[in-house]
DOZA-473970 format. One record per residue (C-alpha): residue number from 1; residue in one letter; x, y, z. Coordinates in pm, whole numbers, plus 50000, padded with zeros to 5 digits. Layout:
BEGIN
{i NUM aa A c1 X c2 Y c3 Z}
...
***
This chain:
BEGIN
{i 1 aa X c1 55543 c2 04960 c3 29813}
{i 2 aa X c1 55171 c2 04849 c3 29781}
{i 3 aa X c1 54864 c2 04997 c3 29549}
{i 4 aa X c1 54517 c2 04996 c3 29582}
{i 5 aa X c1 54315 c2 04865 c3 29275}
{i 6 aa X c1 54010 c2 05041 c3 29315}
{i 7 aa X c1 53689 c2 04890 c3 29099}
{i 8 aa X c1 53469 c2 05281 c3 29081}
{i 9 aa X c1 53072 c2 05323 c3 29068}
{i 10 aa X c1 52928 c2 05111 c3 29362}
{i 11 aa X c1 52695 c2 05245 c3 29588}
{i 12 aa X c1 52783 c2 05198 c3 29963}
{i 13 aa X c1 52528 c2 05128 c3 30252}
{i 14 aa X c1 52564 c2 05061 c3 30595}
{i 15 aa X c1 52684 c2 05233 c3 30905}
{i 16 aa X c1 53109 c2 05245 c3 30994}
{i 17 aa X c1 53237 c2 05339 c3 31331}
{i 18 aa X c1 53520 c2 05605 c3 31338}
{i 19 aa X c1 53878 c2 05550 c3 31441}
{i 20 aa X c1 54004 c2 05731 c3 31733}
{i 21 aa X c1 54148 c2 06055 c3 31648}
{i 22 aa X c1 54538 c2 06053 c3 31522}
{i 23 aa X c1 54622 c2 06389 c3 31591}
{i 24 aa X c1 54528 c2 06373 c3 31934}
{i 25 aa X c1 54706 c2 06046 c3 31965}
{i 26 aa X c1 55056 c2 06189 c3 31918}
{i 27 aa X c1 54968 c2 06425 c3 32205}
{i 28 aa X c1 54832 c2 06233 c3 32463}
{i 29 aa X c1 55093 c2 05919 c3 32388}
{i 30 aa X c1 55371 c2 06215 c3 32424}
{i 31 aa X c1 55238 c2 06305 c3 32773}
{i 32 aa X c1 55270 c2 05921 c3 32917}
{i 33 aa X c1 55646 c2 06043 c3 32944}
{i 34 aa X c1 55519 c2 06310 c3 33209}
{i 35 aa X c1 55467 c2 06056 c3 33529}
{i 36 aa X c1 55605 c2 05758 c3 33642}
{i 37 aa X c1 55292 c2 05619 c3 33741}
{i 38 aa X c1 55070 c2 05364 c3 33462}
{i 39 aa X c1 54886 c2 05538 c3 33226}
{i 40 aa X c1 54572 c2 05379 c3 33032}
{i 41 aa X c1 54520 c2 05506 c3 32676}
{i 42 aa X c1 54158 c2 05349 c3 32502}
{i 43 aa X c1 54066 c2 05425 c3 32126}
{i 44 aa X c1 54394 c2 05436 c3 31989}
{i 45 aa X c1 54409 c2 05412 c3 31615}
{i 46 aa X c1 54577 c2 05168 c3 31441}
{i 47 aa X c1 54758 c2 05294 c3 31174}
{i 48 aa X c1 55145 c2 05355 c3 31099}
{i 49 aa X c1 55208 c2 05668 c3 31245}
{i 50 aa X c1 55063 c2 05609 c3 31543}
{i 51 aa X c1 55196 c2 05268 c3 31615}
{i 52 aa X c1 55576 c2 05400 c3 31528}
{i 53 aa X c1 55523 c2 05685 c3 31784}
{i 54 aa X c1 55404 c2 05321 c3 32027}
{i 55 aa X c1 55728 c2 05182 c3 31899}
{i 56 aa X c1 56004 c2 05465 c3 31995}
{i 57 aa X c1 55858 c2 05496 c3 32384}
{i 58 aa X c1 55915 c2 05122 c3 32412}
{i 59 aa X c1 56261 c2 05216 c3 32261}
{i 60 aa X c1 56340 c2 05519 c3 32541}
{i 61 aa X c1 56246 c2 05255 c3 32800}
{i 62 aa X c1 55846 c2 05302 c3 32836}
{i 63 aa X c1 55750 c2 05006 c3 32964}
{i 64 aa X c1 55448 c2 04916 c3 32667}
{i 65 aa X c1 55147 c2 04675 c3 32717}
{i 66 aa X c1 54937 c2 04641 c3 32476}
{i 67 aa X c1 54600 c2 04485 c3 32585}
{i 68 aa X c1 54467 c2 04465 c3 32208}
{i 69 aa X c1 54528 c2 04685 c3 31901}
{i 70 aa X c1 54321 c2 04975 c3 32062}
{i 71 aa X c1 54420 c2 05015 c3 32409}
{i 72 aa X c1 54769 c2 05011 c3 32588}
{i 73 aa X c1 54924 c2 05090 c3 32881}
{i 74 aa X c1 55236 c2 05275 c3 32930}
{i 75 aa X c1 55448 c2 05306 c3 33255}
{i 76 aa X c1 55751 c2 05578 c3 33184}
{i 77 aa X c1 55921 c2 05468 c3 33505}
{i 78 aa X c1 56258 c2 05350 c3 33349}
{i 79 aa X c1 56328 c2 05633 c3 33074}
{i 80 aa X c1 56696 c2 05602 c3 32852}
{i 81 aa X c1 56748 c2 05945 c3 32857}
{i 82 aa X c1 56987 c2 05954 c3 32626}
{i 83 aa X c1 56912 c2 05723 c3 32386}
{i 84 aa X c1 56704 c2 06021 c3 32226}
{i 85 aa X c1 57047 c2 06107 c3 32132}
{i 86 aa X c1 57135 c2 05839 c3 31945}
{i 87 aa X c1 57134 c2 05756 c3 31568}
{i 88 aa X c1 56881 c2 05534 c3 31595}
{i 89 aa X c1 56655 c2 05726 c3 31751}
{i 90 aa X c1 56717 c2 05991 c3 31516}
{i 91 aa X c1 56637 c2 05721 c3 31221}
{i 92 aa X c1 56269 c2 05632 c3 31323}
{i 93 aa X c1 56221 c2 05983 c3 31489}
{i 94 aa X c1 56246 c2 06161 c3 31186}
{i 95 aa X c1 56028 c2 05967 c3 30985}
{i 96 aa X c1 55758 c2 06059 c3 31205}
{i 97 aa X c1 55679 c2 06425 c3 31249}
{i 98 aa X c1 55489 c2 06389 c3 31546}
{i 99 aa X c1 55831 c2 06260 c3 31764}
{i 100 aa X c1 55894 c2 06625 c3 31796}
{i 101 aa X c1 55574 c2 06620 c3 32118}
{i 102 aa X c1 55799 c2 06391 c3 32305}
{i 103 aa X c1 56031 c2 06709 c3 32353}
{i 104 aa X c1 55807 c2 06916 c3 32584}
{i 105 aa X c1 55747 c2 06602 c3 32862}
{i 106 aa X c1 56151 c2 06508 c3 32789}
{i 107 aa X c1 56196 c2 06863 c3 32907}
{i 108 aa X c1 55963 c2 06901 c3 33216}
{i 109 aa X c1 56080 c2 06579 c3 33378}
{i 110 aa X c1 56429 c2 06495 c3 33268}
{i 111 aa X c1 56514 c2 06864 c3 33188}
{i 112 aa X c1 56709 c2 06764 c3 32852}
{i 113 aa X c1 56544 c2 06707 c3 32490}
{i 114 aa X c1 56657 c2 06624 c3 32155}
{i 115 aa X c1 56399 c2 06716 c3 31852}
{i 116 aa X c1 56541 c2 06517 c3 31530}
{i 117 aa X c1 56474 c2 06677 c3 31149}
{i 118 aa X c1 56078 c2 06640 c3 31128}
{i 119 aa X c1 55994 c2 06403 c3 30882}
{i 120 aa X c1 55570 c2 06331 c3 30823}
{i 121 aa X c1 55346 c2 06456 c3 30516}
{i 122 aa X c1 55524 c2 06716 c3 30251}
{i 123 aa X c1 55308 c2 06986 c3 30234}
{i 124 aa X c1 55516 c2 07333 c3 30308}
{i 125 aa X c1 55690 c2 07441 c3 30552}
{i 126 aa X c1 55610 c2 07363 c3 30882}
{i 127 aa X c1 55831 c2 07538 c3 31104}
{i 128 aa X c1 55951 c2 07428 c3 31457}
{i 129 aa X c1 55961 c2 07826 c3 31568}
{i 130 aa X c1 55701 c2 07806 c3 31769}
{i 131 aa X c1 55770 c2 07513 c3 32008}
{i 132 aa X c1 56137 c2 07597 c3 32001}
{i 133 aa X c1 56057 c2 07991 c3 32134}
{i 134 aa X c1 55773 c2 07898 c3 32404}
{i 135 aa X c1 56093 c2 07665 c3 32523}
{i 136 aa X c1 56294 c2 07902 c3 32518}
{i 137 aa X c1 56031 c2 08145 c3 32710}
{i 138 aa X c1 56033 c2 07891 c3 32986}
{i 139 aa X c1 56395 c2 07880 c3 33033}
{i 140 aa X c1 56535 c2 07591 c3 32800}
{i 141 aa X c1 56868 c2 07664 c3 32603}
{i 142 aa X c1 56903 c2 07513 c3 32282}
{i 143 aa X c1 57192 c2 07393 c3 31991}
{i 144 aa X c1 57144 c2 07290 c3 31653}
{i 145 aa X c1 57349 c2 07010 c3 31560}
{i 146 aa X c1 57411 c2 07081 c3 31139}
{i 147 aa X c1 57614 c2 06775 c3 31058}
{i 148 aa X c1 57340 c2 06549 c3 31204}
{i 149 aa X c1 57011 c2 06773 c3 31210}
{i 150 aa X c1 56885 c2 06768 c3 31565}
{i 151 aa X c1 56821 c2 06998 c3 31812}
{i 152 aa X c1 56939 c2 06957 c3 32169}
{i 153 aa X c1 56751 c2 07159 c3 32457}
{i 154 aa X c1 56865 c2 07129 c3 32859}
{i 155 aa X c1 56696 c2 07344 c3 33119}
{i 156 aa X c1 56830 c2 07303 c3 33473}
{i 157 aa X c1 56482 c2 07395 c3 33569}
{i 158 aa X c1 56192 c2 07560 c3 33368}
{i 159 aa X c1 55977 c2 07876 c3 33466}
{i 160 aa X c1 55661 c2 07970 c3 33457}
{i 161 aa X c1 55629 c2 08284 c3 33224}
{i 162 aa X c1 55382 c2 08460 c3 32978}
{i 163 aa X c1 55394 c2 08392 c3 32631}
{i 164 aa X c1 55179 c2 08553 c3 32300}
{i 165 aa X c1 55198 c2 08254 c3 32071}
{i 166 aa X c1 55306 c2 08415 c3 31713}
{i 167 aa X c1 55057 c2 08160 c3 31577}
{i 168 aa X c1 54800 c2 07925 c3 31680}
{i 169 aa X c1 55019 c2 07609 c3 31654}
{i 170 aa X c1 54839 c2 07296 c3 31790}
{i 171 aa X c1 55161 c2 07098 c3 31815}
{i 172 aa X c1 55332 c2 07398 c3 31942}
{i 173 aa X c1 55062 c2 07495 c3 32206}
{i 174 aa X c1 55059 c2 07120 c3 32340}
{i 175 aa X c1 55416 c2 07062 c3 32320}
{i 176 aa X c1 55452 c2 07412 c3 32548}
{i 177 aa X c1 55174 c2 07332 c3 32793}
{i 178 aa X c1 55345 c2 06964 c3 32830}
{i 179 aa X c1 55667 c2 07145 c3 32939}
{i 180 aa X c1 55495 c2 07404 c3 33122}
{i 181 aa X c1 55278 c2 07173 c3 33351}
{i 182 aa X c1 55592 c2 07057 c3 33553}
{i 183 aa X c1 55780 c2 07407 c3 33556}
{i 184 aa X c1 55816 c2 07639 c3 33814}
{i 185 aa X c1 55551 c2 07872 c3 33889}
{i 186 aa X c1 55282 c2 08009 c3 33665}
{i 187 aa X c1 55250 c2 08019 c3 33308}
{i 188 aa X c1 55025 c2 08190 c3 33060}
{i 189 aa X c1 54972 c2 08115 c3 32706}
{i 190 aa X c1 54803 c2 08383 c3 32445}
{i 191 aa X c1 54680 c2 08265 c3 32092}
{i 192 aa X c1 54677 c2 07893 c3 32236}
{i 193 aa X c1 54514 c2 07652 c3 31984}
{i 194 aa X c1 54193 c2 07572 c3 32126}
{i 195 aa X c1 54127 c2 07234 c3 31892}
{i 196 aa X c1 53902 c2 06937 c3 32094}
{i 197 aa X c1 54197 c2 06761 c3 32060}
{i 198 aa X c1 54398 c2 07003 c3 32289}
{i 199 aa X c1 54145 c2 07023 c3 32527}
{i 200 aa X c1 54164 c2 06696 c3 32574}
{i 201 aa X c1 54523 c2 06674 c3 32617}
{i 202 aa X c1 54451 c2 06958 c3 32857}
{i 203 aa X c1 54193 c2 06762 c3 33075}
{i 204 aa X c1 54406 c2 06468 c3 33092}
{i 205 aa X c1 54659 c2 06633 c3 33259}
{i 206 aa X c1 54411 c2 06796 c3 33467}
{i 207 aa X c1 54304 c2 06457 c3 33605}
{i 208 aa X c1 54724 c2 06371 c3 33655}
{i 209 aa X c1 54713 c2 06628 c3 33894}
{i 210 aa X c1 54843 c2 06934 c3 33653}
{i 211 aa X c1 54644 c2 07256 c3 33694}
{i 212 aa X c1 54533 c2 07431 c3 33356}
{i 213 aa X c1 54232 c2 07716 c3 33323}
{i 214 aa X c1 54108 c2 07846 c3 33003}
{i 215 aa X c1 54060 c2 07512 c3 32856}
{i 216 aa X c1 53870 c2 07528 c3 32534}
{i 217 aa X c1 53968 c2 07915 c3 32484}
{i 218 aa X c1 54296 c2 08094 c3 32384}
{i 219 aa X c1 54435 c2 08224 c3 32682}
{i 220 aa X c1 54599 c2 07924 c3 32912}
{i 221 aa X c1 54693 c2 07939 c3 33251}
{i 222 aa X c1 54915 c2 07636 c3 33393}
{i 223 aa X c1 54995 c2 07682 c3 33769}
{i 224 aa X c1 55320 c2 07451 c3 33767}
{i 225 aa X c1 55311 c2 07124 c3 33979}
{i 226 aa X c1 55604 c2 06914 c3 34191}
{i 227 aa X c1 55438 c2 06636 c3 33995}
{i 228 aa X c1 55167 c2 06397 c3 33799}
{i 229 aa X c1 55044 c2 06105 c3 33898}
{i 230 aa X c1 54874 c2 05809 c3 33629}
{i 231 aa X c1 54513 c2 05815 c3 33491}
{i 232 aa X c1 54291 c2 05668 c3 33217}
{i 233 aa X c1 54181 c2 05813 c3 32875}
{i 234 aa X c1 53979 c2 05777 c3 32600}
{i 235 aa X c1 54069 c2 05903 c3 32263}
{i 236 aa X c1 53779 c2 06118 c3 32080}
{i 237 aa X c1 53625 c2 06010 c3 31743}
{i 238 aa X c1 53846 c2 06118 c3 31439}
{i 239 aa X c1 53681 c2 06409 c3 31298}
{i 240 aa X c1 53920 c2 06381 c3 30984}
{i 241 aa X c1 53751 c2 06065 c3 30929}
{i 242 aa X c1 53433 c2 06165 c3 30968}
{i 243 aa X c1 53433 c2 06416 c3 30762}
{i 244 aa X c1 53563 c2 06184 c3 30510}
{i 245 aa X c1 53281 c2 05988 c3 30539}
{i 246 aa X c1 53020 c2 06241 c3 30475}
{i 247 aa X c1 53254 c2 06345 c3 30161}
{i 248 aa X c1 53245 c2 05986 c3 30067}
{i 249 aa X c1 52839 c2 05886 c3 30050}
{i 250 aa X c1 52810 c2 06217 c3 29851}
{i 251 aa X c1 53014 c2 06137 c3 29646}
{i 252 aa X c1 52920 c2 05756 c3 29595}
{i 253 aa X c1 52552 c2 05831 c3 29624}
{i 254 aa X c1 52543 c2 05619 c3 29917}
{i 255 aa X c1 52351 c2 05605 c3 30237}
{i 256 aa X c1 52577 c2 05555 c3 30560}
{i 257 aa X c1 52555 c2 05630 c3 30933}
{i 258 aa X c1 52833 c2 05736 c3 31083}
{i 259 aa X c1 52837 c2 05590 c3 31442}
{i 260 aa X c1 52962 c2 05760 c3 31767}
{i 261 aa X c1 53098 c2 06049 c3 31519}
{i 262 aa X c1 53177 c2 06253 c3 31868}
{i 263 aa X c1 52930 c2 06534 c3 31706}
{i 264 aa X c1 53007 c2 06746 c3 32034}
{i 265 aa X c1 53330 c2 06831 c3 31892}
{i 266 aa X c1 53337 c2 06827 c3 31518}
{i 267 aa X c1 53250 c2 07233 c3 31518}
{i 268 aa X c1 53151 c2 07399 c3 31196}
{i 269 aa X c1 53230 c2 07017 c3 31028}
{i 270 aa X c1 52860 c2 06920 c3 30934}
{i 271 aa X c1 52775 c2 07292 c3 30787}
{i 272 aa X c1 53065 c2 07343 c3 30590}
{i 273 aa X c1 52958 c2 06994 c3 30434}
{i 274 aa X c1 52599 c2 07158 c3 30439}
{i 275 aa X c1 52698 c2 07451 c3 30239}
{i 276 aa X c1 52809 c2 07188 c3 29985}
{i 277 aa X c1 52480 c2 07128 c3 29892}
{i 278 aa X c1 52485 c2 06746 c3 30118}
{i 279 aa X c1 52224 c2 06643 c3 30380}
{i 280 aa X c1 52383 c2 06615 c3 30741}
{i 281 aa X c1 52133 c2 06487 c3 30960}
{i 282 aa X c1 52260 c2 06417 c3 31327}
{i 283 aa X c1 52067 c2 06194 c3 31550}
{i 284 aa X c1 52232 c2 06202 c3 31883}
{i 285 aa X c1 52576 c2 06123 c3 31845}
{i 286 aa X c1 52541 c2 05978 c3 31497}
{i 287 aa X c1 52574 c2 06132 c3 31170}
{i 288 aa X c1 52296 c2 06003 c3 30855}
{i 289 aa X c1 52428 c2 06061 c3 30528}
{i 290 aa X c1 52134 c2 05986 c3 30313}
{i 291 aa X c1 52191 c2 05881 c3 29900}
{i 292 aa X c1 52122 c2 06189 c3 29722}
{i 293 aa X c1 52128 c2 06230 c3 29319}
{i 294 aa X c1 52259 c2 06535 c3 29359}
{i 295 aa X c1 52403 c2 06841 c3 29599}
{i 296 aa X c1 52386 c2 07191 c3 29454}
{i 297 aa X c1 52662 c2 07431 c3 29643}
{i 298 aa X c1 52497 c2 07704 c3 29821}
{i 299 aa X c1 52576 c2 08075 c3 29656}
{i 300 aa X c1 52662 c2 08364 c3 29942}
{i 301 aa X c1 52369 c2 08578 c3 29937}
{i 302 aa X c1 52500 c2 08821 c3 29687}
{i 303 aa X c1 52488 c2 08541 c3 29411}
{i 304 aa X c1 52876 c2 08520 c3 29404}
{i 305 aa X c1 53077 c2 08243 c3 29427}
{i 306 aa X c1 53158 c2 08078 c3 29797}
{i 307 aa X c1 53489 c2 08083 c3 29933}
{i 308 aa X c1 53601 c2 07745 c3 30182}
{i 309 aa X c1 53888 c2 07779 c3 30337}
{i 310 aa X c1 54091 c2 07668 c3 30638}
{i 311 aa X c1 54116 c2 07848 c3 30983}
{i 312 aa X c1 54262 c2 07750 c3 31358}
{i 313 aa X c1 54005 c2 07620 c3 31531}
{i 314 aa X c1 53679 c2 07681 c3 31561}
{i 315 aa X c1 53773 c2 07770 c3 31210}
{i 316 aa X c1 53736 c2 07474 c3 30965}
{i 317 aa X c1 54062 c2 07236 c3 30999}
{i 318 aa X c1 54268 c2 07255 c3 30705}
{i 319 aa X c1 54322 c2 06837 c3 30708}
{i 320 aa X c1 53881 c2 06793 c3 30542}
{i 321 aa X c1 54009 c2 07084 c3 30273}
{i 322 aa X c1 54159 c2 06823 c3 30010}
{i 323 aa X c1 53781 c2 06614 c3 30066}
{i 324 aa X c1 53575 c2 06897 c3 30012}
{i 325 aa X c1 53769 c2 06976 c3 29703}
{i 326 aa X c1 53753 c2 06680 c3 29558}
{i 327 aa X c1 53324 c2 06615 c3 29654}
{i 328 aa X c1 53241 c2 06948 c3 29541}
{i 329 aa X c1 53402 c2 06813 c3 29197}
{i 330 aa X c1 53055 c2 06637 c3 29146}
{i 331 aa X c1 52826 c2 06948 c3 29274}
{i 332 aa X c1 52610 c2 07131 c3 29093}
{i 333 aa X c1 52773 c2 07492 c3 29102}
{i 334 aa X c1 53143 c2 07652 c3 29161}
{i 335 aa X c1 53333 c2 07708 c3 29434}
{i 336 aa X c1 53713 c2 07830 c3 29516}
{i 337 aa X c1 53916 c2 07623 c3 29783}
{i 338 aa X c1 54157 c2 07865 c3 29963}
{i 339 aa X c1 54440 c2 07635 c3 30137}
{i 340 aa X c1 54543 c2 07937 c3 30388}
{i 341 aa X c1 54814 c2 07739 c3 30575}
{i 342 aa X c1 54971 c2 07499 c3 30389}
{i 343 aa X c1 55122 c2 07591 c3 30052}
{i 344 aa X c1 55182 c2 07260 c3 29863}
{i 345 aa X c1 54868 c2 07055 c3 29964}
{i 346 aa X c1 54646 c2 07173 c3 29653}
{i 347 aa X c1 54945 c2 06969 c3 29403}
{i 348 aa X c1 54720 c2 06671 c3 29375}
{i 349 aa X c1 54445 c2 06856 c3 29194}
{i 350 aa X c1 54619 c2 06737 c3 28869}
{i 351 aa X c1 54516 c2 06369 c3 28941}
{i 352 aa X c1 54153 c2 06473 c3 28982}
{i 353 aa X c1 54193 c2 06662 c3 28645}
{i 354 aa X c1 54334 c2 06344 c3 28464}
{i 355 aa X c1 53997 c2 06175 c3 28582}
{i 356 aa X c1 53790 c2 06456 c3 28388}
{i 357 aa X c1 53752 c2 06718 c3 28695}
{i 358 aa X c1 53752 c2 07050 c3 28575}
{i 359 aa X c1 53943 c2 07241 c3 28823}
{i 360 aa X c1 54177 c2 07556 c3 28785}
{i 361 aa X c1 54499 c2 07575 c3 28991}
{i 362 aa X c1 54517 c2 07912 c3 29067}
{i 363 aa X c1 54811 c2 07953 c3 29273}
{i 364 aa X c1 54940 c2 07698 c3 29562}
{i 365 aa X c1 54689 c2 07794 c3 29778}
{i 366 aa X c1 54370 c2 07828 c3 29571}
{i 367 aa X c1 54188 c2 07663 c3 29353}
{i 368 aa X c1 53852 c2 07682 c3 29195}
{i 369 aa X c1 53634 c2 07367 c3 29153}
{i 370 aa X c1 53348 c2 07359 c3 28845}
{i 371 aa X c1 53105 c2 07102 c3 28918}
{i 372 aa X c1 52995 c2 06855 c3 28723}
{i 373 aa X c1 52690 c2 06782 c3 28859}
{i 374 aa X c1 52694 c2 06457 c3 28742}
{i 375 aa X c1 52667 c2 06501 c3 28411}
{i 376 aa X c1 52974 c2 06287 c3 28367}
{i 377 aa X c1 53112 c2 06079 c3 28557}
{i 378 aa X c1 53490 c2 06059 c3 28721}
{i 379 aa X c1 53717 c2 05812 c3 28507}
{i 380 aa X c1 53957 c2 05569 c3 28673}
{i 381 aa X c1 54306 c2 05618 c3 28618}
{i 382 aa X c1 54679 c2 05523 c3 28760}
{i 383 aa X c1 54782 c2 05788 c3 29004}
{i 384 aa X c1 55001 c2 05827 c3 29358}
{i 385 aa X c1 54911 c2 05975 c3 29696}
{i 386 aa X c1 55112 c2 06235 c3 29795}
{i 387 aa X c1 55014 c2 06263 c3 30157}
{i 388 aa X c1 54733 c2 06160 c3 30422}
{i 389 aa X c1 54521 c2 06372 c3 30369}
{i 390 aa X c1 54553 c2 06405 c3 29991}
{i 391 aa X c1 54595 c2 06004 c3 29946}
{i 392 aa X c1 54240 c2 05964 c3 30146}
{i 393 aa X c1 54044 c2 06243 c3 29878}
{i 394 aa X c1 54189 c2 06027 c3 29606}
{i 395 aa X c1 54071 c2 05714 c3 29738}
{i 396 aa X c1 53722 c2 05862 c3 29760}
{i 397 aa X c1 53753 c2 06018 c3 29397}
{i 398 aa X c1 53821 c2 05667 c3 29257}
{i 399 aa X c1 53550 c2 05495 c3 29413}
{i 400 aa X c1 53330 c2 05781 c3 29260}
{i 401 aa X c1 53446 c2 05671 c3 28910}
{i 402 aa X c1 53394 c2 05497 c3 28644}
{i 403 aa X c1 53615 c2 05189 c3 28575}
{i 404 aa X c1 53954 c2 05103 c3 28753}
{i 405 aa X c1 54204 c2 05356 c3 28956}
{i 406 aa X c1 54536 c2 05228 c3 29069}
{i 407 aa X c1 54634 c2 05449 c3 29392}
{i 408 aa X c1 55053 c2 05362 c3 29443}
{i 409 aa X c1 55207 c2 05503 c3 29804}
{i 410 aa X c1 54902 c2 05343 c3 29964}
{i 411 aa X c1 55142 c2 05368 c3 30263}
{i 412 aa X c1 55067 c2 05731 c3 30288}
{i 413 aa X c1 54685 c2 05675 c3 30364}
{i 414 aa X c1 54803 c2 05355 c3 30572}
{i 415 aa X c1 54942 c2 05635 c3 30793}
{i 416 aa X c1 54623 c2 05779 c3 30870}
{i 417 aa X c1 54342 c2 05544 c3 30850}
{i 418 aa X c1 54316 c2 05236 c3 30994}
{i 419 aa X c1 54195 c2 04903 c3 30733}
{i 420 aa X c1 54002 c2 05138 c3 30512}
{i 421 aa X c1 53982 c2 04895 c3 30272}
{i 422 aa X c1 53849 c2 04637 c3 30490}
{i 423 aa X c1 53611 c2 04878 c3 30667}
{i 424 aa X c1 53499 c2 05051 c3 30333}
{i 425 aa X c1 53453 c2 04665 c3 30118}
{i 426 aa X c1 53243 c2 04605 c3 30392}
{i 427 aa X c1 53011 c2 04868 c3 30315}
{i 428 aa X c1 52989 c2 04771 c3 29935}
{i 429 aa X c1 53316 c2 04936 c3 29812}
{i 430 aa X c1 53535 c2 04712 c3 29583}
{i 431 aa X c1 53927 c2 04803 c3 29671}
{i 432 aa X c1 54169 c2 04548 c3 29610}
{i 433 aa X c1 54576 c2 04574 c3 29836}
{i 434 aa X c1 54822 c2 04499 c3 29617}
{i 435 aa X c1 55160 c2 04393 c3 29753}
***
């Protein structure tokens, strides 16, 4: 298990390039399994979970060519049905929550899936309802196994039908419209997630020949298709890690430009970041972070105390929460951090309070941040990352401190963002891998 020995208290400077985006990654990967044809993917990031999901379509028979680290191409013309079955696939599957988007393209073209026990970050429940019902909806049959922790779905042929989504799931909305692109007839999908991400997913099939309306809103319509043909696509910026970035040079004092930051699609990103108290300035597609002494949060008009929380999209994505928590430990003013969807993400706040945060837990989903504005600094201290998202805020706390942090379970943030060490010592940071 490796650690990152993080020296606090330098000021960064340059400009960093985003990684292409992970989440949509495990989508549009998934939907090589749709055609036989050869399918181009470009901006892939290179980071753990992204090269396991690589690794398991070479294993069902995806023929994989990897031109360099960032681009591959896939041809799913020779697919081992049934080694989805097996114990192996059930091994690496599970450690990889994202396996469970290979089910909807398993079940539109080879009309038989098997969805191991999700593994992936541990931060609540995060139910498989959603994608197991719209399956359902379109005529699949399913069996959980209990003695090995699968499910199984056949369908001797899927149907176009309606469907109300009973929430917004972005896995769940792609994994349905995967399925649903191949099926018979017409489909229509209420409360879809609308995230960039989707839409892209959605316009790549569009150019395989699938035919999907309402792209970018929540009602879908998929008029079914015989079949898709291949195509080439680019992966959008990361918007996680660009909004870690801004997090980061406010919190560092730093001055960074954030290149090709895909500012189309990062939404209400840049304002929520804004309302922090932080200068945003966007020049074209780039994002300028200036150094600033200081950010004072912004009170609602009444004088109270702001509220940031987490919505589905064009809400603000619950994955920048843990980031803003953390920068807005070294505003000037208070603000409370509602975690709406996720119930166990907020259990790293005790880490930032060992470094001399003052932050009250109030419950699993809230918690209220009094900034320091500076008057004192972080302190560096031995801690673990729990998960992505929570492993990355961590990383940015420490290199806000004084002295030295130790982060252990470096492999969590290894599973989200590519050489971050690399690309952040680069810049001026001083972050040490130790094996």
């Amino acid at each position: 298990m490796s650690s990152f020995q993080v020296i606090g208290g330098n000021q960064l400077n340059g400009q960093i390039v985003p990684q292409g985006a992970k989440n949509e990654a495990l989508q549009i990967l998934s939907a090589v399994l749709l055609t036989a044809d050869k399918v181009t993917i470009e901006n892939i990031p290179d980071i753990i979970d992204i090269n396991l999901l690589i690794e398991l379509l070479h294993d069902i028979g995806v023929k994989v060519n990897r031109i360099d680290r960032h681009t591959c191409t896939f041809q799913a013309d020779a697919v081992d049905v049934d080694y989805l079955a097996s114990d192996a696939f059930r091994s690496k599957g599970g450690k990889l929550r994202g396996s469970v988007l290979l089910a909807g393209p398993m079940l539109a073209r080879f009309k038989k899936a098997y969805i191991p026990k999700p593994g992936g970050d541990k931060i609540g429940r995060r139910r498989l309802d959603t994608h197991i019902i719209g399956f359902e909806k379109l005529g699949a049959q399913f069996v959980y196994n209990d003695a090995l922790h699968y499910f199984k779905l056949v369908a001797l042929q899927l149907t176009g039908t309606y469907m109300l989504l009973d929430e917004p799931s972005v896995t769940g909305t792609a994994n349905i419209v995967m399925a649903a692109v191949l099926a018979q007839g017409t489909t229509t999908i209420y409360n879809a997630a609308c995230e960039p991400y989707l839409q892209q997913l959605c316009q790549m099939l569009n150019r395989m020949g699938a035919k999907i309306s309402g792209i970018g809103s929540n009602l879908l319509v998929i008029e079914g298709v015989e079949k898709l043909s291949g195509t080439t696509h680019r992966m959008l910026p990361d918007m996680i890690e660009v909004g870690s970035f801004i997090g980061l040079a406010a919190m560092t004092q730093s001055d960074l430009l954030i290149k090709d930051a895909g500012v189309a699609q990062l939404g209400i990103i840049p304002e929520k970041f804004r309302q922090l108290g932080i200068q945003v300035n966007i020049q074209g597609n780039d994002i300028h972070v200036p150094a600033q002494d200081k950010y004072e949060i912004v009170s609602f008009l009444d004088g109270s105390v702001p509220t940031i929380y987490d919505n589905p999209w064009p809400g603000f994505t619950p994955d920048l929460l843990s980031i803003v928590l953390v920068v807005a430990t070294q505003a000037v003013g208070s603000v409370l951090i509602h975690q709406k969807m996720f119930e166990s993400r907020l259990f790293f706040v005790d880490k930032l309070i060992d470094m001399g945060a003052q932050i009250i837990l109030c419950d699993p989903h809230r918690a209220t941040v009094i900034g320091l504005g500076r008057k004192t600094n972080l302190r560096g201290i031995t801690m673990s990352s729990p998960d992505i998202r929570a492993g990355q805020a961590l990383l940015i706390a420490a290199l806000s401190a004084d002295g030295k942090s130790i982060i252990q379970n470096i492999e969590q943030i290894d599973r989200g963002y590519q050489y971050i060490d690399q690309r952040l010592n680069a810049l001026g940071a001083n972050i040490t891998r130790i094996q």
